[in-house]
C-alpha positions as CSV (number, residue, x, y, z in Angstrom):
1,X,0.0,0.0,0.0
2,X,1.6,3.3,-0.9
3,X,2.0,6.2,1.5
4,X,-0.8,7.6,-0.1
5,X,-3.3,4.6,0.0
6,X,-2.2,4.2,4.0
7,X,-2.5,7.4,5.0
8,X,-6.4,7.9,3.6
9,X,-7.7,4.8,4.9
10,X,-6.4,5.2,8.1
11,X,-7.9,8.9,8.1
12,X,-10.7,7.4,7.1
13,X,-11.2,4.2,9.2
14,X,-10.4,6.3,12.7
15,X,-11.0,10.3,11.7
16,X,-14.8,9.2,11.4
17,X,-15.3,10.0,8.1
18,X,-18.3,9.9,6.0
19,X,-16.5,8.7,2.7
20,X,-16.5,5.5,4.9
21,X,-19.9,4.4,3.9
22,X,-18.9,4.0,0.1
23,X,-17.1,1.0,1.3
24,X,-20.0,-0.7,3.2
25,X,-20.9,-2.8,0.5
26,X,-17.5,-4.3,0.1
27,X,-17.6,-4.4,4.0
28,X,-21.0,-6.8,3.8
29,X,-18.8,-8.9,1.4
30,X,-16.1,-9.3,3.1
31,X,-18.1,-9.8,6.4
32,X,-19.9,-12.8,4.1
33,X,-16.6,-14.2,3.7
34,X,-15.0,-14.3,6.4
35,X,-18.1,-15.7,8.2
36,X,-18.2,-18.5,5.3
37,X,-14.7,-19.2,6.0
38,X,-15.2,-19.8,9.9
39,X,-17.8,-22.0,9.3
40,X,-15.7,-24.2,6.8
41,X,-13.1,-24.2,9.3
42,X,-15.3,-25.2,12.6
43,X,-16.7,-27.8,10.3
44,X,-13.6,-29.6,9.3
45,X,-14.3,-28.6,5.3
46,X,-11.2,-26.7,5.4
47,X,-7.8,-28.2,6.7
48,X,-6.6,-27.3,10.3
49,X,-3.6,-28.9,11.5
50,X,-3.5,-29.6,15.5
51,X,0.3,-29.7,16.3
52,X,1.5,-31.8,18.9
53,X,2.4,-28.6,21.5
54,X,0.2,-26.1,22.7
55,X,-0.4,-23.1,20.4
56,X,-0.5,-19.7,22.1
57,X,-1.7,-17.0,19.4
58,X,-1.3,-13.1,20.0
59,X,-2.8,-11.2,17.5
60,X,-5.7,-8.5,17.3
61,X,-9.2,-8.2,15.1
62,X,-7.8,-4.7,14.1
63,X,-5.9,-3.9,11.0
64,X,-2.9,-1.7,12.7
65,X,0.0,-1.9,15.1
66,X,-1.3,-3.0,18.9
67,X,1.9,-4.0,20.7
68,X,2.0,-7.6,19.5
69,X,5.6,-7.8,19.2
70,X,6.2,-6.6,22.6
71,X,3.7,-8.6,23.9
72,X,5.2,-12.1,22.4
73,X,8.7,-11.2,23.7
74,X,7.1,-10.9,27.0
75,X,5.0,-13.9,26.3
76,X,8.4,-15.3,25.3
77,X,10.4,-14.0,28.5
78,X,7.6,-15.4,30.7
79,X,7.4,-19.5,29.6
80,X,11.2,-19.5,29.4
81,X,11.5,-18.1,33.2
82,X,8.5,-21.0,33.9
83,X,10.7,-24.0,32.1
84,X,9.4,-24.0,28.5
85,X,11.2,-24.2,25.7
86,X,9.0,-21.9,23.6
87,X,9.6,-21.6,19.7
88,X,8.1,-18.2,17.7
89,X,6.4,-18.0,14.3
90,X,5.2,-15.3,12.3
91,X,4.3,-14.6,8.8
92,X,7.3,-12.7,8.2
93,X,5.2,-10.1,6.2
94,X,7.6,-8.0,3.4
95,X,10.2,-11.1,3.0
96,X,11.2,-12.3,-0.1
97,X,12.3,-15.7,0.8
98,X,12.7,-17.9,-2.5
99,X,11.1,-20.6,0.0
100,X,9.6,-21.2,3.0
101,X,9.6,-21.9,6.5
102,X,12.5,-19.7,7.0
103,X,14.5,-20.0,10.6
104,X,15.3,-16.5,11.3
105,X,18.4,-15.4,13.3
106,X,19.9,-12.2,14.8
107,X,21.6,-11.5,11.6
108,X,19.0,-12.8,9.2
109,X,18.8,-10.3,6.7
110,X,15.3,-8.3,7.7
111,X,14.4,-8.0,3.3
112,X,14.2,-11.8,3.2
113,X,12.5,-12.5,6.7
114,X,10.8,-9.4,7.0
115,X,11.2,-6.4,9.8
116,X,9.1,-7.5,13.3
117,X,10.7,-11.4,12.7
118,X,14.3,-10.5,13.0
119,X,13.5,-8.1,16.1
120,X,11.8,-11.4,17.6
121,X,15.0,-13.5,17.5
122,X,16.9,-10.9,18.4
123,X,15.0,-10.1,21.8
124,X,13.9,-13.6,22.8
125,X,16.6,-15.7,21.9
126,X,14.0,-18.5,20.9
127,X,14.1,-20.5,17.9
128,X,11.5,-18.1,15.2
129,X,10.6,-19.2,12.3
130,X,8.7,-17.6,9.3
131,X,6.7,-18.3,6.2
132,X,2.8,-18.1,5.5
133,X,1.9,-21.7,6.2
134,X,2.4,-20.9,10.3
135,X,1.6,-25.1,10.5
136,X,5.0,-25.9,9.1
137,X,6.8,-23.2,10.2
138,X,5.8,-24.2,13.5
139,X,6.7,-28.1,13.4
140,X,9.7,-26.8,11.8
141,X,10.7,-25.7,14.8
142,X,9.3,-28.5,17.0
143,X,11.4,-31.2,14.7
144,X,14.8,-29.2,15.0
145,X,14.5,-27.5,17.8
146,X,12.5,-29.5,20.3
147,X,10.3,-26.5,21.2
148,X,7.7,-27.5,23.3
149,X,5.4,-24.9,22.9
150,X,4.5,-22.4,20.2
151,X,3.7,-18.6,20.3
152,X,2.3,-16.7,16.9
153,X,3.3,-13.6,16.7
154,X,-0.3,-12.7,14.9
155,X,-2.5,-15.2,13.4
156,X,-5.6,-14.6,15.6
157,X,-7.3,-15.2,12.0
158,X,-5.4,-17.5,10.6
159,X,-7.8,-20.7,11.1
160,X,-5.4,-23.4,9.2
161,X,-3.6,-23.7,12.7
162,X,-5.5,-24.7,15.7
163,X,-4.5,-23.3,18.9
164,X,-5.1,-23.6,22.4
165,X,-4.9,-20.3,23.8
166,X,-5.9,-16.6,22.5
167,X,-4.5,-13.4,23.6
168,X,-5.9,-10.6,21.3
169,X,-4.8,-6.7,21.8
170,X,-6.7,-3.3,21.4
171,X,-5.8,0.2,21.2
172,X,-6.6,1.8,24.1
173,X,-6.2,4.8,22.4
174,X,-8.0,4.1,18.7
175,X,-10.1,1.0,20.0
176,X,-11.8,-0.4,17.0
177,X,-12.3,2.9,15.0
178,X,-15.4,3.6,12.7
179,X,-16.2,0.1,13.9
180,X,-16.9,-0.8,10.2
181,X,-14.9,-3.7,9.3
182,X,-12.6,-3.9,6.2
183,X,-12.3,-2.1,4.0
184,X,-15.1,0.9,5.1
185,X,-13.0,0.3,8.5
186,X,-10.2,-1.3,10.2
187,X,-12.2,-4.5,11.8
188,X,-10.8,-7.8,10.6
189,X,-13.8,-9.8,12.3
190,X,-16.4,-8.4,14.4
191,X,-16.1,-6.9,17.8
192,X,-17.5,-9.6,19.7
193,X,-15.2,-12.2,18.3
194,X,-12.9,-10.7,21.3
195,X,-16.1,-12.5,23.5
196,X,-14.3,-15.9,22.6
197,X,-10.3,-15.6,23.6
198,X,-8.5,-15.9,26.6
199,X,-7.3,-12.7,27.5
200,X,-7.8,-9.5,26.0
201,X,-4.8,-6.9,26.7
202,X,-5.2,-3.2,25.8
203,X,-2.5,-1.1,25.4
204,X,-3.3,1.8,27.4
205,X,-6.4,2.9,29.3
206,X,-8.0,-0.9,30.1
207,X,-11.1,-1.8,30.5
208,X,-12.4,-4.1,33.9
209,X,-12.6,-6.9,31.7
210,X,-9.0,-6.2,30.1
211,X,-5.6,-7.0,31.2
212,X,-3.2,-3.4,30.9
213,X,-0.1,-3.2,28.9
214,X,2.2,-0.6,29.0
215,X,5.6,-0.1,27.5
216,X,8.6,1.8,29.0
217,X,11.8,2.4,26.6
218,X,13.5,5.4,28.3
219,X,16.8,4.8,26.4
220,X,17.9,5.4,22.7
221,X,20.3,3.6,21.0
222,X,23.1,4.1,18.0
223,X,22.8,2.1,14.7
224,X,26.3,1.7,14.1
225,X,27.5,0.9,17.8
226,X,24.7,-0.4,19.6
227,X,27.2,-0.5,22.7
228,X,26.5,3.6,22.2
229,X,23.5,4.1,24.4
230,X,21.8,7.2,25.8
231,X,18.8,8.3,28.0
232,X,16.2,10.0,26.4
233,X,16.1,12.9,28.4
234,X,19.5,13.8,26.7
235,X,17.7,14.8,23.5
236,X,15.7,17.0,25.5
237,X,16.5,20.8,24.3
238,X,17.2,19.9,20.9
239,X,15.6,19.5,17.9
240,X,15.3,16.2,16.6
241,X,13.8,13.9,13.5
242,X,12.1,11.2,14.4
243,X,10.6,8.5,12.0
244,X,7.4,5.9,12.1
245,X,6.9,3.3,9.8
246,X,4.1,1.6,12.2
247,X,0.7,0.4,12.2
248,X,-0.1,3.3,14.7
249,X,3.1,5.8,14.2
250,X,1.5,8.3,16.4
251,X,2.2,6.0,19.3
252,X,6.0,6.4,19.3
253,X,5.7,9.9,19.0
254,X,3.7,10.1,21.8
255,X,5.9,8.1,23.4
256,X,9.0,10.5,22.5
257,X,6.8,13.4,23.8
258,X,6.1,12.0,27.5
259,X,10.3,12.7,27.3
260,X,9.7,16.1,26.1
261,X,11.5,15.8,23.3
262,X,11.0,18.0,20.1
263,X,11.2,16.9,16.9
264,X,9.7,16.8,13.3
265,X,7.6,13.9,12.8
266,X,8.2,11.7,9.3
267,X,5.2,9.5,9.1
268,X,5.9,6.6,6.8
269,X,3.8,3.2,6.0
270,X,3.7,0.1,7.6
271,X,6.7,-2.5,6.6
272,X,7.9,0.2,4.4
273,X,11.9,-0.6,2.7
274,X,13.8,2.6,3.5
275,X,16.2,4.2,1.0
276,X,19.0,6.5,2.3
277,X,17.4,9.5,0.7
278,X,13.8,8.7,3.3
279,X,16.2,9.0,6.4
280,X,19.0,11.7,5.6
281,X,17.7,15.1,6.2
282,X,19.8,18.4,5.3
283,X,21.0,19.5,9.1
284,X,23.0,18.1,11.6
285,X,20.0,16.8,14.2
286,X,19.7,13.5,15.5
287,X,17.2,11.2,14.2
288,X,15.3,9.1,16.4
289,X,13.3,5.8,14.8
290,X,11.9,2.7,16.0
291,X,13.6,-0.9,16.3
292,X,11.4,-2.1,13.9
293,X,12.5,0.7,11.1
294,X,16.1,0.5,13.0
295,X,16.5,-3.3,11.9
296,X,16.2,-2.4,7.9
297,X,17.7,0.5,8.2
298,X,21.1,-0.6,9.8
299,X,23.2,-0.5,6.4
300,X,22.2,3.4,5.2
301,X,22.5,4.5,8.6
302,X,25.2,7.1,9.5
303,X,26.3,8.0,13.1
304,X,23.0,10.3,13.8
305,X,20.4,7.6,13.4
306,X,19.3,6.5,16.8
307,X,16.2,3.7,17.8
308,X,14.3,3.7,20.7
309,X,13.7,-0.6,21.2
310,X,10.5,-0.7,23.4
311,X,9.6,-3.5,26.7
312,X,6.3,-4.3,27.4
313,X,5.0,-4.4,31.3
314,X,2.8,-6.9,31.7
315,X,0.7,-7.3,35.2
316,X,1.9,-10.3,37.7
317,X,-1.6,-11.4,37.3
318,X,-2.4,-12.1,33.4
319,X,1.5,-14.3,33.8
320,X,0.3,-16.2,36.5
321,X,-3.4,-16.6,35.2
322,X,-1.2,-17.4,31.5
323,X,1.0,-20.3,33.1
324,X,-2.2,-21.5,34.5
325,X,-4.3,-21.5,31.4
326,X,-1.0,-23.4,29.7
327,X,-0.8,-26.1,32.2
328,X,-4.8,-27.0,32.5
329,X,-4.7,-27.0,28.3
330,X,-1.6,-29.1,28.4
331,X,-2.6,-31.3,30.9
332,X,-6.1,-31.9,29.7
């Protein structure tokens, strides 16, 4: 989708706008769809695969960046601290693998894996695999790398995989939009699909029925010497860039702001493959992105480009309700 394209739907889909109801037609037709294609599923018409590990899928019903990636590392962080040997997929969205499953390492390069996989073996340090048929990436992993359990990094629609646990996120900020699903808005399936997960976790102001997520990332760091690390706070009093290419950019700057940092915002789309020319900017200021633009972004970088790499804070509570969900699944 080109700048263009991403930046009117998404005006669109959350700005409230009445060009929105052009696109309810296609919106009943894709709603037909997608219920046809549940149905097929549930009834066995359409092939699931049941692995032999439990399947723990974190993914959202909204088109747009939640948190999922932070939330899997934490997911990731958790089972290891519990004893598991947990092993990651993902769809590895923007790679141009010749073939697939692909095993993705720290220095997989981020065209042929895609972005948000390469940041997930970087941070967790678990086997990740990638490729669009998440079934074999996933026994890919459980043949060579004897994971015993499985986390999706997305997926919450991807019905060819069964799985024993949902965790889907919201925007605490956006929530579900125009509330239209695609393409008049950003739903993928209705809102009360969320009725049947596990855990719903919104990122930001929660709900009482919704487990909080918050992230904290109060450090910035250099592309070419990431042993080069400095707080936030001393960009404060000078002018930066900083550049999105995000589901939900606003979020990092937001994020930057609660530093009270200033800066010129460069909004681009999600997955988007950077050229020197979209990250080089005729001054001398620093230029402050995030891990996700950082990890493509590595070999045009010069010694002002900075990330921010983000945590996710996760209540005691939804990990110890998580580990128990796991082992009554497992066990049963």
């Amino acid at each position: 989708m080109s700048h263009k394209t991403s930046r009117f739907f998404d005006s669109m889909w959350y700005g409230q706008r009445p060009v929105a109801l052009l696109f309810v037609p296609l919106s009943w037709l894709f709603s037909l769809v997608t219920k046809l294609r549940y149905f097929l599923y549930k009834k066995g018409w359409l092939k699931s695969t049941r692995l032999s590990v439990p399947v723990v899928i974190v993914g959202n019903i909204t088109v747009g960046g939640t948190g999922k990636t932070p939330v899997v590392i934490w997911v990731a962080e958790l089972l290891k601290s519990a004893g598991y040997s947990p092993g990651v997929i993902s769809r590895g969205y923007g790679g141009i693998a010749s073939s697939w499953p692909q095993q993705v390492r720290e220095d997989s390069d981020s065209r042929v894996v895609g972005d948000e996989a390469k940041i997930l073996a970087r941070r967790t340090a678990c086997p990740v695999a990638v490729g669009p048929n998440r079934a074999e990436s996933a026994q890919a992993l459980i043949d060579h790398h004897q994971c015993d359990i499985i986390i999706s990094d997305d997926g919450l629609q991807h019905y060819a995989l069964q799985r024993d646990i949902e965790i889907a996120l919201v925007d605490g900020e956006r929530r579900y939009g125009n509330r239209y699903l695609l393409p008049a808005g950003p739903l993928r399936e209705p809102e009360k699909r969320l009725k049947t997960v596990d855990f719903v976790i919104c990122n930001g102001l929660a709900n009482t029925d919704e487990y909080p997520l918050k992230v904290e990332g109060g450090e910035a760091v250099n592309l070419l010497d990431e042993t080069n690390r400095l707080p936030l706070e001393s960009f404060n009093g000078k002018s930066c860039h900083a550049i999105a290419g995000l589901g939900n950019p606003s979020r990092f700057f937001s994020h930057l702001k609660k530093y009270k940092l200033s800066f010129e915002s460069h909004i681009f789309p999600d997955h988007f493959k950077y050229t020197e020319k979209d990250i080089n900017f005729d001054d001398d200021k620093s230029i402050l992105m995030t891990e996700k633009d950082a990890v493509k972004c590595t070999v045009i970088a010069n010694e002002k480009h900075w990330y921010v790499p983000i945590r996710a804070q996760l209540t005691q509570k939804f990990g110890l309700t998580l580990l128990s969900l796991i082992k009554e699944k497992t066990n049963g």
